[in-house]
PAVOMAR-936217 format. One line per 10 residues: their letters; for each residue z, y, x of C-alpha. Coordinates in steps of 0.2 Angstrom, whole numbers, plus 5000, padded with zeros to 4 digits. Layout:
a> Z:Y:X  ...
***
This chain:
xxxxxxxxxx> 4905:4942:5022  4912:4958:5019  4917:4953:5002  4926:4937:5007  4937:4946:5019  4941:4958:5003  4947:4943:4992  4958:4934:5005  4967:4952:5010  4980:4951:4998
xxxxxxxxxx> 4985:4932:5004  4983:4936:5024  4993:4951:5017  5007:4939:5010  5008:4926:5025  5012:4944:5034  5026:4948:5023  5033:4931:5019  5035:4927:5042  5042:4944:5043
xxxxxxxxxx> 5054:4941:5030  5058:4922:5034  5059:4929:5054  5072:4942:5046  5083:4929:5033  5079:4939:5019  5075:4922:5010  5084:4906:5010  5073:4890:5012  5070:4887:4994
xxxxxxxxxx> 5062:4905:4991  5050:4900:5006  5046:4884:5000  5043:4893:4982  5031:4906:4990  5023:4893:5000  5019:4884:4983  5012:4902:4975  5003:4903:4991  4992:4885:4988
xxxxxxxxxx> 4991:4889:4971  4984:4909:4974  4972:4902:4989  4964:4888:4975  4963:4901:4962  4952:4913:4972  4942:4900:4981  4937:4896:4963  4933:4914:4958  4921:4919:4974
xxxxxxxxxx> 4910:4909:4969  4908:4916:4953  4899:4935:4955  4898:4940:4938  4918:4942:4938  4919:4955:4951  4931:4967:4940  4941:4952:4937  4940:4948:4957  4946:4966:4961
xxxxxxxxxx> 4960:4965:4948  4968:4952:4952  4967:4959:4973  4975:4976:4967  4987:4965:4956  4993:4952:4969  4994:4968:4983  5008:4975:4972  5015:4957:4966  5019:4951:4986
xxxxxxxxxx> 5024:4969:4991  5039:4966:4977  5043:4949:4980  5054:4948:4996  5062:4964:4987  5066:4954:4972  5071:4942:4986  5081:4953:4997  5100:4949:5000  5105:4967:4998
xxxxxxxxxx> 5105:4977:4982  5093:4993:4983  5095:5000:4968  5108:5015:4976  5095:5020:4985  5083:5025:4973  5092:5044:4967  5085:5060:4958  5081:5073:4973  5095:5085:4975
xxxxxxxxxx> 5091:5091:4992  5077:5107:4990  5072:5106:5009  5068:5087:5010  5060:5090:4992  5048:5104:4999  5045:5095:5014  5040:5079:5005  5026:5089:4995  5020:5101:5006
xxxxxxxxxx> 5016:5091:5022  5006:5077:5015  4996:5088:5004  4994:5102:5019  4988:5087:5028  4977:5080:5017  4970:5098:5013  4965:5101:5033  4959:5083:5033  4945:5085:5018
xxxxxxxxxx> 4941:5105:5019  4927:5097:5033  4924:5082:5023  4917:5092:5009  4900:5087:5007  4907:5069:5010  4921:5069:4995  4906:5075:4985  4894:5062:4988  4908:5050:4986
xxxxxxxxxx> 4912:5060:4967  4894:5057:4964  4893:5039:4970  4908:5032:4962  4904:5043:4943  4885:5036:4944  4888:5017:4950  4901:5013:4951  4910:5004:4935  4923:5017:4928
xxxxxxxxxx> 4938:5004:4924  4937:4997:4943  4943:5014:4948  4954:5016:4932  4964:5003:4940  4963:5008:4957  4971:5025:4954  4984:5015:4944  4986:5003:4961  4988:5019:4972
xxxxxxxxxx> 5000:5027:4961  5010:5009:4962  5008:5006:4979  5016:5022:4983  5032:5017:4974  5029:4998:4981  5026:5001:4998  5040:5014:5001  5054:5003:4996  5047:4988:5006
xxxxxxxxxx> 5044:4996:5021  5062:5002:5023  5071:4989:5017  5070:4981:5033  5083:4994:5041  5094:4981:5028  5094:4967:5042  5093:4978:5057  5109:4991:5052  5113:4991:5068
xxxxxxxxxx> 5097:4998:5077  5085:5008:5068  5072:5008:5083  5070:4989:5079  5070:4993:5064  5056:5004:5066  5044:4996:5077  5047:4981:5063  5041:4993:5050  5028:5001:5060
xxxxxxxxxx> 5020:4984:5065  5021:4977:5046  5012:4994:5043  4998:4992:5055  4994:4976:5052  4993:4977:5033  4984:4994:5033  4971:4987:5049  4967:4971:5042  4948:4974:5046
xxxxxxxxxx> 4953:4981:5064  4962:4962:5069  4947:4955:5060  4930:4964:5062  4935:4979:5075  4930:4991:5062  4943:5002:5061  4947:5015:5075  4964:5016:5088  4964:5034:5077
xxxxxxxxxx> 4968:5027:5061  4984:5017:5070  4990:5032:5077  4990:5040:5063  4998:5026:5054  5012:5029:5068  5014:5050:5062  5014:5043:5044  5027:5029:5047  5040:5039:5056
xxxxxxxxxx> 5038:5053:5044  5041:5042:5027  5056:5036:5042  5064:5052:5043  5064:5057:5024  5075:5040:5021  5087:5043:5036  5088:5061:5031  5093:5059:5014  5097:5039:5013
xxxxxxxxxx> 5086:5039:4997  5069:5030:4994  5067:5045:4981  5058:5059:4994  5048:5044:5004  5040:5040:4986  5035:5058:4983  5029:5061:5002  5018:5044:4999  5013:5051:4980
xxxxxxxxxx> 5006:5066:4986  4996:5059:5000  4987:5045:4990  4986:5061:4979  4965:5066:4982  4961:5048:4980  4969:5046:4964  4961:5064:4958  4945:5058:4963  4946:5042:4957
xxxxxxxxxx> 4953:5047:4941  4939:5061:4938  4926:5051:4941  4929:5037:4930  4933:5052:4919  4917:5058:4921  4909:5040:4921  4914:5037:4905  4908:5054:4897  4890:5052:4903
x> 4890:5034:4895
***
């Protein structure tokens, strides 16, 4: 069961997005009817590829793959022209506070989980296939960039009031990080909490410095561990084979 709902993520992921943005006008009725046809023509594709278990890296490629692909989609989409917002940092402060918060956090957040972080090393470098988590570090590493720019392009349609803007943000967020919690009740109330600090946080590096530049680094360095560890291990995966 568990790993059905992992396969059909990505497309309950992109039925989120593409409301959202239809709900916003930030595609016209062509682009809809277009991503409605991509949609049939995803949901055939993996009803054909769960059946088949000997294609599971091919299965988990193709998740991480269309993750990324429907996060840039509506941007591609979008009415408005980003590409002024993506600038080289020039502001020390926001820089420093970017790197050093995420990483403090994530620092006080796994000095307890140590013994867990190692099992998790051991795990991943003893069984698990080393190119699965080749890619995933490449996925977090894109997602950083992905998810920053299409989280706060929403701001594009509601100029006039940011805290609608927010909460739009925000719920997006939630429900595309707490898929499992609308669907199983597995995650915690925590987790969206938390999701809430995180969210106004990357919020506040963009209206501060009207850049998507410092949100990126911030969301780089908090995936960082995961991309170390994932990294490393299939590092170490490979050298033992």
């Amino acid at each position: 069961m568990q790993e059905t709902i992992m396969d059909h993520q990505p497309i309950k992921i992109f039925l989120t997005i593409t409301l959202f943005f239809l709900l916003l006008d930030f595609v016209n009725n062509s682009q809809v009817l277009t991503l409605l046809w991509l949609y049939i023509f995803v949901w055939i594709y993996f009803k054909c590829f769960i059946k088949n278990k000997n294609k599971s890296f091919i299965k988990f490629l193709c998740r991480r793959t269309l993750y990324i692909f429907f996060m840039v989609l509506p941007i591609i989409f979008a009415k408005s022209n980003i590409c002024h917002l993506i600038k080289t940092p020039d502001n020390i402060l926001l820089l420093l506070i970017a790197i050093l918060i995420p990483i403090i956090w994530q620092f006080f957040k796994m000095r307890g989980q140590s013994i867990f972080i190692l099992g998790k090393f051991l795990y991943l470098s003893s069984n698990a296939k080393p190119r699965i988590f080749i890619v995933n570090s490449l996925f977090l590493f894109s997602n950083s960039i992905a998810e920053e720019i299409f989280f706060r392009i929403i701001l594009f349609y509601f100029s006039s009031n940011l805290v609608i803007a927010v909460i739009t943000s925000y719920t997006i967020f939630c429900i595309v990080h707490n898929m499992d919690y609308f669907l199983k009740k597995t995650s915690k109330i925590q987790n969206i909490f938390y999701y809430l600090i995180w969210s106004s946080f990357f919020w506040s590096l963009f209206i501060f410095s009207h850049t998507f530049t410092y949100g990126i680094i911030a969301h780089l360095c908090f995936n960082l561990p995961n991309i170390l560890i994932a990294i490393i291990a299939s590092w170490y995966a490979l050298k033992q084979n």
